[in-house]
N, C-alpha and C positions, 0 to 999 in steps of 0.2 A: 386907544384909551377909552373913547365912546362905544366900543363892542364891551370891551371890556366891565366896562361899569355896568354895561346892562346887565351881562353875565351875575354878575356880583346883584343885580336886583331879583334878578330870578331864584339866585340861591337863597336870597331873605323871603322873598317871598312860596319858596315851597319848604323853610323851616317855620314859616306863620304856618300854612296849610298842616306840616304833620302835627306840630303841636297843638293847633287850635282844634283841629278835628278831633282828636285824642280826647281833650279837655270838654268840648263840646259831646261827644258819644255818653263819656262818664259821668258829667254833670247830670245830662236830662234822661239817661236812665234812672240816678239818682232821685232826682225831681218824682218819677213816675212812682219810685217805691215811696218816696215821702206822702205825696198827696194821694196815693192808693190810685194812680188812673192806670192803662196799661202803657206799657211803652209804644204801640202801635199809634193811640193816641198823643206823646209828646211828638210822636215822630209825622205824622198829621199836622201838627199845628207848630208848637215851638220852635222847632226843628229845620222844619220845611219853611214854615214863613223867613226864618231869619236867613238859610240858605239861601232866597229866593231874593235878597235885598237886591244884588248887582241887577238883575231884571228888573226890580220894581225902578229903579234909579234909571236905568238908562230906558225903559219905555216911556215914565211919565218925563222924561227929558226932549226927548225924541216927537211926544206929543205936544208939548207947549210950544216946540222949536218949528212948527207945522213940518216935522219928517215922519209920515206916518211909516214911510217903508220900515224905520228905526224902530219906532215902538211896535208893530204888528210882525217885522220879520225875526226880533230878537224874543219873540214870547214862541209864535211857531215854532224856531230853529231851537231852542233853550226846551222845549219839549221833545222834541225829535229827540235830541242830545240826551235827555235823561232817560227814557224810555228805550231808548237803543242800546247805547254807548256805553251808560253807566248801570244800569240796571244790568247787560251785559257783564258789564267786565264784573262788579257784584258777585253775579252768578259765577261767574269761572273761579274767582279767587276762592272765596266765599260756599256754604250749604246752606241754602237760598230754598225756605219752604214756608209757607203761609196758611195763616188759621183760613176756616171754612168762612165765616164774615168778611174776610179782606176779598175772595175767589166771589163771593154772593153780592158784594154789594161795594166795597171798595173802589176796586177793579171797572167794576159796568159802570161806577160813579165818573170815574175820570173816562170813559167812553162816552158815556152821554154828554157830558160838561162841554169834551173838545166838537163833537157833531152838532152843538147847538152854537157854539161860536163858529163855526166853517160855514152854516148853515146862512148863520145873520153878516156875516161877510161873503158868502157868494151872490145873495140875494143883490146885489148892488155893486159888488167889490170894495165895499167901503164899509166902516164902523159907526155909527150916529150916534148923538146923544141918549138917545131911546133904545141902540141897542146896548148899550154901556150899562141901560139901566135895570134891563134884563137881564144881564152875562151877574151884574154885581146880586139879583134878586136871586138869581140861582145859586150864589155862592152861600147868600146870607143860608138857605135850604139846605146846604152844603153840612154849613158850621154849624146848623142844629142838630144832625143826625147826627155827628162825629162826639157833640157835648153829649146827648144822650147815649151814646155808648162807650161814653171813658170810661165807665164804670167794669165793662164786662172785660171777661178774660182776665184780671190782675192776676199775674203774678205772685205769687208769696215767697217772700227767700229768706233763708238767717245770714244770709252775706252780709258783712259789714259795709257799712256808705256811710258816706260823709255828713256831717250835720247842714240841715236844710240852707242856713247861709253859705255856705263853702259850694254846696251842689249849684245853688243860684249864680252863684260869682264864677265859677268852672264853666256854665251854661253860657251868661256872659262875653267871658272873656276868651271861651272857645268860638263861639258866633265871630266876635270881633277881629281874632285870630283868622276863621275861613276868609271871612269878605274882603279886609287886608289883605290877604294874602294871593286871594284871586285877582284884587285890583291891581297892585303891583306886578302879580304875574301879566296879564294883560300888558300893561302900559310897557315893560321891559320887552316882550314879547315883540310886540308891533313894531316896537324901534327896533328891533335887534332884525325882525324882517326886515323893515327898509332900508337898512343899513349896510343889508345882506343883495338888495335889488332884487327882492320881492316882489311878485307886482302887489300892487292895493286889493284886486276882485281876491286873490287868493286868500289875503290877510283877513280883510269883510269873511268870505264862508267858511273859514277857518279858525284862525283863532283866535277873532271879537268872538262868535257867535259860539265857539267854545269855551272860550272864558267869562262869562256870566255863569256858565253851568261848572264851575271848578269847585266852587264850599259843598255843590252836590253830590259831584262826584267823590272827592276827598269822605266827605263823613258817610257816604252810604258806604265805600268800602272798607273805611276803618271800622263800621259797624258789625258787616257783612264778617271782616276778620276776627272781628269779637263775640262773632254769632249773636249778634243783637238785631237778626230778624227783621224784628217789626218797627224797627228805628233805620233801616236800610231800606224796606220796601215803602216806609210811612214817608219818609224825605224825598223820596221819589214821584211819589204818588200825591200826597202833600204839595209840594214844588208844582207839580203839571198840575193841578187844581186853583190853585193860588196864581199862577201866571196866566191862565185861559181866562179864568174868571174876574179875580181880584184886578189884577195888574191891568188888565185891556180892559176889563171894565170903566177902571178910573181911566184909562190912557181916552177913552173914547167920549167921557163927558166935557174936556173943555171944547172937542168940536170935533169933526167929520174927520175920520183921517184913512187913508186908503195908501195903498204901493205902486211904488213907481213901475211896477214889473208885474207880470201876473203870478202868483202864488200858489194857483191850483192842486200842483204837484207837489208843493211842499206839506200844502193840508193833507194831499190823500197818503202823504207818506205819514202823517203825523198821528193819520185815524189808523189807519193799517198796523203801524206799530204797537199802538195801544188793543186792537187786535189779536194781537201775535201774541204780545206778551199774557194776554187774557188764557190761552188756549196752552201757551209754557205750562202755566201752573193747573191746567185742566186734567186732572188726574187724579187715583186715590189718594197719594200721598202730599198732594197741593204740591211739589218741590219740584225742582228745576235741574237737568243735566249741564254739565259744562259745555256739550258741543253748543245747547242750547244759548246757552252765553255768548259763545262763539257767531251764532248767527247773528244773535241781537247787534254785537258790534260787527257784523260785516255789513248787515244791512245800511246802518253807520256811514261806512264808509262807502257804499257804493252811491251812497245822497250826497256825501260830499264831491265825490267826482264827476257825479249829475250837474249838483251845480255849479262845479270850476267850468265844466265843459259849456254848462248851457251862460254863461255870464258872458257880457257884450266885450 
């Protein structure tokens, strides 16, 4: 009966995921033609920030609870995950091609962002109030470039959309939908492991550390399948901005917090992929081949069997 009910959670929980992603894509497209910004930029900010809720929650949790490994391993592994994983699959499902500003400066933004947090966590192995205050002064730099360029690239279309309250309340209640629907996915998940005689280190690099990155996953590909581009590569890119920056920033101002394990390899995987994915799209046409997809999540997966392998 206790497998069972889980069962029955997962299933509510991945009918919040299709619907809310769905609702959420349409909405803040919408949004973009209403306010004249591009969609690259709802996809930057709106989009990305509210996917990124389950990591804001469970890092600043993790930090007050003095578990830095919590807050510092679920912002690495949560970037890893989108930049591999889901940006991959994205690309395979999805025709996955990017304006010339996202390749010039996007792109090298979330490269530079994630090497200055590796940077001020290698220096020590730990995170300080003062580097909290830096990773947060970089963001703020971050959010003014992204303001000044909502404007470029619109869009113009005669497609019909929704009246500006409908689009806002679709935004919403699409948000509300992913992040529901990833928590539940989660919590059914774990139980139905343990229940199953899981160990714990599997369930930890598995599917905690993949389930914060589910509302990512879910709307980049919904996006990705509605060819909405710059709302699939913005939530991705967005998300690993917003967690490097924002998320560890605040995780690091109520105090010191460091891992229980070393991490090393988890950053050089996390800089690498950001790497990778830079050099996908380096060509005339900015776009991305499926095998390329392909790689992105096998990389994926050969970090996750890293770390089942190397866990105590």
């Amino acid at each position: 009966m206790y497998i069972l009910l889980q069962i029955i959670f997962l299933a509510i929980a991945l009918l919040l995921l299709e619907r809310g992603s769905d609702w959420l894509v349409g909405g803040a497209s919408d949004l973009a033609r209403h306010f004249k910004v591009s969609e690259l930029f709802i996809g930057l900010t709106i989009v990305a920030f509210g996917t990124s809720a389950p990591e804001l929650a469970v890092s600043l949790a993790g930090a007050f609870n003095n578990s830095g490994s919590v807050a510092i391993g679920n912002v690495v592994g949560s970037n890893i995950v989108n930049a591999s994983f889901i940006l991959g699959i994205s690309i395979f499902l999805g025709s996955i091609s990017i304006k010339v500003q996202t390749l010039k400066y996007e792109i090298p933004l979330v490269i530079v962002a994630q090497f200055i947090a590796t940077m001020l966590f290698l220096k020590n192995d730990s995170l300080n109030f003062y580097d909290g205050m830096v990773l947060l002064a970089v963001f703020g730099i971050f959010m003014s470039y992204v303001l000044s360029t909502s404007k470029q690239d619109v869009k113009t279309s005669t497609q019909a959309f929704h009246k500006l309250s409908i689009a806002i309340i679709l935004t919403i209640i699409g948000l509300v939908g992913v992040v529901a629907g990833g928590e539940i996915g989660v919590y059914a998940a774990v139980n139905l492991a343990r229940s199953l005689k899981v160990s714990e280190t599997l369930i930890a690099v598995t599917i905690v550390a993949f389930g914060t990155s589910v509302p990512e996953l879910v709307t980049s590909v919904r996006a990705a399948l509605k060819s909405k581009n710059e709302i699939a590569v913005g939530n991705i890119m967005g998300s690993n901005i917003f967690n490097i920056l924002a998320i560890l920033g605040l995780s690091a101002l109520p105090g010191t917090i460091k891992t229980d394990k070393p991490i090393t390899v988890d950053l050089i995987f996390m800089n690498v992929i950001g790497i990778i994915a830079f050099f996908i799209f380096f060509n005339s046409k900015r776009s991305a081949k499926k095998w390329e997809g392909l790689l992105l999540m096998a990389i994926y997966i050969v970090y996750i069997l890293y770390s089942v392998k190397i866990q105590p």
